[in-house]
N, C-alpha and C positions, 0 to 999 in steps of 0.2 A: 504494500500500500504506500502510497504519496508520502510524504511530508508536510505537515501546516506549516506555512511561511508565515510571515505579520508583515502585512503589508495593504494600505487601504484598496478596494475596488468600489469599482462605479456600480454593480448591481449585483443584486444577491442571484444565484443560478436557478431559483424557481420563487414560486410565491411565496413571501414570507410577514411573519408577524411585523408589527414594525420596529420592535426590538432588533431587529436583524436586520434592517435597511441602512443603506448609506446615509439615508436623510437623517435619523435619529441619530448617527453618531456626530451628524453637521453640527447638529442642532444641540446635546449636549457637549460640546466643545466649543460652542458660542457661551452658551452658558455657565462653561469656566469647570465642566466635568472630562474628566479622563475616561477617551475608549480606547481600545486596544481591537485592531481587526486583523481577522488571519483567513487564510485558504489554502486549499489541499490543493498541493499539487501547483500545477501551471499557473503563475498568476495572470496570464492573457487569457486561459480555458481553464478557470478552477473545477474542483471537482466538486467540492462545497466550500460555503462561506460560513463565519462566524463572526460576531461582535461579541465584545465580553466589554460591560462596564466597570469601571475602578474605583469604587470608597472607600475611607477612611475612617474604622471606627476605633472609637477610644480605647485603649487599655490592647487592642491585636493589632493594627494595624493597615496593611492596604488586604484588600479583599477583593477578590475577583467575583463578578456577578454577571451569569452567562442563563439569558431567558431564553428559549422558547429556541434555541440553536443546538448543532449549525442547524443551516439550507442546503439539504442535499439535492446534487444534481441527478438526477436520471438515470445516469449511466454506472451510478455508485451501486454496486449492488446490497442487498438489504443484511445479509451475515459480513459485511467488510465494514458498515457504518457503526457497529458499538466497540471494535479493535478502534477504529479512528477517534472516535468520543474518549475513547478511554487515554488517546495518547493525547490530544487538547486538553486534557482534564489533568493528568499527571504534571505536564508544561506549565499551567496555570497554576497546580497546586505549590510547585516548588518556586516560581518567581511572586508567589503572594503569601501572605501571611494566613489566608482564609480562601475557600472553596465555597457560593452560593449557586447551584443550578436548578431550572426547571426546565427539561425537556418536554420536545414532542411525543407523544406516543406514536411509537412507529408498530410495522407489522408485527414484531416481535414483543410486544407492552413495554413497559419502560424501561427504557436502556439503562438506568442509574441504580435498578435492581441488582445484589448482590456485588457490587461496588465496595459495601462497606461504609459508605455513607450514613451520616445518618440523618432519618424525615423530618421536616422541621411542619411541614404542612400536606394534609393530605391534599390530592388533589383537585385544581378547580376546573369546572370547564367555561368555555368560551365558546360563542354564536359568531355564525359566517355565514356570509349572505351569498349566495353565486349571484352575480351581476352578469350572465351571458343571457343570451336569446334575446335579447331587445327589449323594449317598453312592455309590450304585448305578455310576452312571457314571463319579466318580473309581473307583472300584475295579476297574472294567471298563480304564480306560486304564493299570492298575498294568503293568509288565513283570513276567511270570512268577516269574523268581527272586526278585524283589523280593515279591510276593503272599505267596510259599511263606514266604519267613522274615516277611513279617506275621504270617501262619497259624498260623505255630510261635510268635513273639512272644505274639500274643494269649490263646494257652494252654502257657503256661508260667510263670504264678503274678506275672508283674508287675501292680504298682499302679499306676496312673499319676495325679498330680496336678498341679493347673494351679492357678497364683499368679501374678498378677501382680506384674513385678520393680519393686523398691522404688529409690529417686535416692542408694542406698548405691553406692559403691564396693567395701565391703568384702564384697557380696552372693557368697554359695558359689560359684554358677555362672563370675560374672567370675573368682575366684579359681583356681578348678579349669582354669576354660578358658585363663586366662593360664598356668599352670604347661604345661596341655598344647601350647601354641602354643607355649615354648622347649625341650620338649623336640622336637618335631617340626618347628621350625624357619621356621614361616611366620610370616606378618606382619598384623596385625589391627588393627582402629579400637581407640585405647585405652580404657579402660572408664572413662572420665571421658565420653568421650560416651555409652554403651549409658546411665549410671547419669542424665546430662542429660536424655536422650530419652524414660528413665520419667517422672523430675519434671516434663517440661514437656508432658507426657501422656499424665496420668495412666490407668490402663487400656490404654493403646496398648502396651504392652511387657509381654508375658505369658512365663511361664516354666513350661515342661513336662519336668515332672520322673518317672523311674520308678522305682522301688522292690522292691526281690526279697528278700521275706522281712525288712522292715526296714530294708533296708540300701540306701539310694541308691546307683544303677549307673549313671544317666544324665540329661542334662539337655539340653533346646534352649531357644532364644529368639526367640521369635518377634516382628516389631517391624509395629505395624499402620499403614496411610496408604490406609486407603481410596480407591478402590477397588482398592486396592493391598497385600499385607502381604508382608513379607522375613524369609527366617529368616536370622538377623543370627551365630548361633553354635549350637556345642554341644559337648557334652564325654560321655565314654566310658569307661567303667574294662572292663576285659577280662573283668570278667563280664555288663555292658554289653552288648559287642560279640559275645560268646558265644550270650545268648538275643535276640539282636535287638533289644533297647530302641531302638535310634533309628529301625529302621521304625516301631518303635508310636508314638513319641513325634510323629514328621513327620507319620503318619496321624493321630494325635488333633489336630496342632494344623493341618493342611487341613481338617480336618471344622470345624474351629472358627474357621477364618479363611471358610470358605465360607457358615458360620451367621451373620458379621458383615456381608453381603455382597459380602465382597472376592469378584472375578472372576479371580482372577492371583495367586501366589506367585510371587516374584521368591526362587529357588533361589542366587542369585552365581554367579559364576567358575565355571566346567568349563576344566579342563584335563588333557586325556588323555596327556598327556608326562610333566606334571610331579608329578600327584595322581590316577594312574587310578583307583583307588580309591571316591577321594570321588564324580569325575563319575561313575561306576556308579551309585552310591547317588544321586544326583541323579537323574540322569537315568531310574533303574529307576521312578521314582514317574510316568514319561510325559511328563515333561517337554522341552521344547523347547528345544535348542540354538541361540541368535543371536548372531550377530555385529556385534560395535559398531565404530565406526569408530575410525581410527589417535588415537591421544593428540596431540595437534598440542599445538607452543607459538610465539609468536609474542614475542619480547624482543629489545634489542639485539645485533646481529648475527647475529641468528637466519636473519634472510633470503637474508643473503650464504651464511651455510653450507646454507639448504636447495637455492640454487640450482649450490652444488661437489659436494653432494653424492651419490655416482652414485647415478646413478635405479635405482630401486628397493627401496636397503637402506635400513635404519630404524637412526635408535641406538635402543641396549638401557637401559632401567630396570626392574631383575629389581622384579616386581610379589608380593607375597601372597597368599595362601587363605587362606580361613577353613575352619572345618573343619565 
């Protein structure tokens, strides 16, 4: 097998989270964050891509934090991708003080299975939309009650407009949406990165806003990574929520992530426990619920506790929604 080199590239070899895009390592390197990017193999034809982010935590030191990677190519066969994980993984472990991963579930279930690691979090899943077959087709794959309040949205006197978000912090959206994340109590990327990730590209973070008679009711944001785009937030006032703005607004900004060729919205987190709500609304758009693998970390002592530790439970790090 190849060799990981570290060396930045321009795309990831297949679709990927946006952990794993060129755009997010821009955009946390504006924002004064260390990433670290590597490829197997050829760096003009990699065979897969990786981004690993770098923190600093008190008392350990620099820690490597590698989500939802690599991006395997195609041609990588499926028993040669957990020997290559395993040698990213070693490389990282010995140039950091600390080891954080959360893989993809591949054919095989989770590749960080008997690693030695130990689970810091069971696993979460996450909703993706296929943006193929055109207007027609996404609207055909709507779930019904989701369609109905499109229907009623659509004619019910909203306006809807689309701007691209500016490398402000002070931007309405981030505002609004911070105030509604303490009242409702979840936990979100703070708006020094969203406001990073416009400035360092530019056009990739657009903002769909609606309007009812003047008066702004609702807001999403959508963050682009070809062939890839995430809607990263949104915010709701109760008259919002009343004629349906955030179907209209998810509808207008799929129609408009599917006109830039993205093949995939990356919906986040679905969790029917803790935010039933929200995953309706995900998921009513047709989207597909997946399951990523356990949060593993690998630091000092970590080993001795994964192996006391009785098999099968996981410790707990209560995780966020966006909304």
């Amino acid at each position: 097998m190849a060799e990981w080199r570290e060396t930045p590239f321009k795309h990831p070899v297949a679709e990927a989270a946006l952990q794993q895009h060129p755009a997010y390592a821009r955009a946390c390197r504006v924002w004064g964050r260390e990433v670290r990017s590597f490829v197997l193999g050829d760096a003009a034809a990699p065979l897969a891509t990786a981004q690993v982010l770098v923190r600093r935590w008190p008392g350990l030191g620099r820690v490597a934090l590698l989500s939802r990677g690599p991006v395997w190519g195609a041609q990588v066969p499926v028993a040669a991708r957990r020997p290559a994980l395993r040698d990213l993984l070693a490389r990282l472990r010995l140039e950091h003080a600390g080891l954080i991963a959360t893989p993809e579930i591949g054919a095989q279930g989770d590749p960080l299975e008997g690693f030695g690691y130990l689970p810091m979090m069971t696993p979460a899943h996450v909703a993706e939309l296929d943006l193929r077959g055109g207007p027609a087709a996404m609207r055909a794959r709507l779930r019904g009650k989701w369609r109905n309040r499109l229907v009623r949205a659509e004619s019910s006197g909203l306006e809807v407009q689309q701007t691209p978000m500016t490398g402000d912090t002070g931007h309405w959206l981030l505002r609004a949406e911070a105030q509604q994340a303490r009242a409702r109590g979840y936990r979100r990327l703070p708006p020094g990165f969203t406001a990073a990730f416009a400035a360092a590209s530019p056009g990739a973070a657009q903002v769909f806003t609606a309007h009812l008679a003047g008066v702004r009711v609702a807001g999403i944001l959508l963050l682009l990574h070809a062939p890839t785009a995430s809607y990263h937030m949104a915010w709701s006032s109760p008259q919002g929520r009343d004629t349906g703005a955030a179907n209209l607004l998810l509808w207008r900004a799929m129609l408009w992530a599917a006109a830039q060729g993205c093949t995939r919205l990356d919906l986040d987190l679905v969790d029917t426990e803790t935010a039933p709500g929200l995953a309706r609304f995900k998921l009513g758009t047709g989207a597909i619920p997946r399951a990523l693998g356990h949060t593993w970390i690998d630091a000092p002592g970590t080993r001795l506790v994964a192996r006391l530790w009785p098999r099968g439970q996981r410790i707990q790090v209560p995780s966020g929604q966006k909304a």
